[in-house]
C-alpha positions, -999 to +999 in steps of 0.1 A: -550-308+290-567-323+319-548-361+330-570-380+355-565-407+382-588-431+402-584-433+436-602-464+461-613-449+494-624-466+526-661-475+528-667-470+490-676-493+460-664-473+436-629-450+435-631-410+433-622-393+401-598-372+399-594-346+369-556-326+374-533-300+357-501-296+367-488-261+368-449-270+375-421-279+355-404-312+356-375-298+373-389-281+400-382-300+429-422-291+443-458-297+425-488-269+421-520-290+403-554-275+399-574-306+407-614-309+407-631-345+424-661-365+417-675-393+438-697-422+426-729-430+453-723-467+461-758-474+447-751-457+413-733-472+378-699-463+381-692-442+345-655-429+341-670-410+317-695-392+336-670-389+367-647-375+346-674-349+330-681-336+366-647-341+380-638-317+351-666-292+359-653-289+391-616-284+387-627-256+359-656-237+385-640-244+419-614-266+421-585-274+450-550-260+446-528-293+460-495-283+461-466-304+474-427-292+480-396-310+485-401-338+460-368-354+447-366-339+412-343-368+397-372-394+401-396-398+374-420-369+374-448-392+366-442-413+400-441-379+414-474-369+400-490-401+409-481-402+443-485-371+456-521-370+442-530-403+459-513-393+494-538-363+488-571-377+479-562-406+506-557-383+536-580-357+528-608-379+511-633-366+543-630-334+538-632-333+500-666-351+502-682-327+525-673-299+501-689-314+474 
């Protein structure tokens, strides 16, 4: 079941949508998440609903495989999620949007 995250980026109105799966267990000390990214036009409505409808489409048809390693596994795994997913999307927001 897809979880999702919004993410502010530089020189946008409106954060990117992220739809995720995470492929790892708890304990493993890295992360593999099958992610797929929508981005909002600074002129349009911003709809979680309809970011999340395309962020989903894209995870299913061609999603990125983000995967992170040497994570502390005795934090919470949710922190973990959180913030590897953000470091992502932050440093790599550029690139994403030219793929899509």
């Amino acid at each position: 079941m897809p979880r999702y995250q919004y993410v502010k980026v530089p020189g946008h109105r409106h954060p990117i949508t992220l739809s995720y799966e995470v492929t790892t267990k708890e304990s493993d000390a890295s992360l593999l998440m099958v992610v797929g990214v929508s981005f909002c036009h600074n002129k349009d409505q911003f709809s979680k609903e309809f970011g999340r409808k395309v962020a989903d489409g894209r995870r299913m048809k061609s999603p990125y495989y983000v995967a992170f390693s040497g994570l502390d596994p005795a934090s919470s795994f949710g922190k973990r999620i959180v913030g590897s997913l953000h470091k992502w999307a932050e440093s790599s927001w550029k690139e994403i949007i030219k793929d899509v």
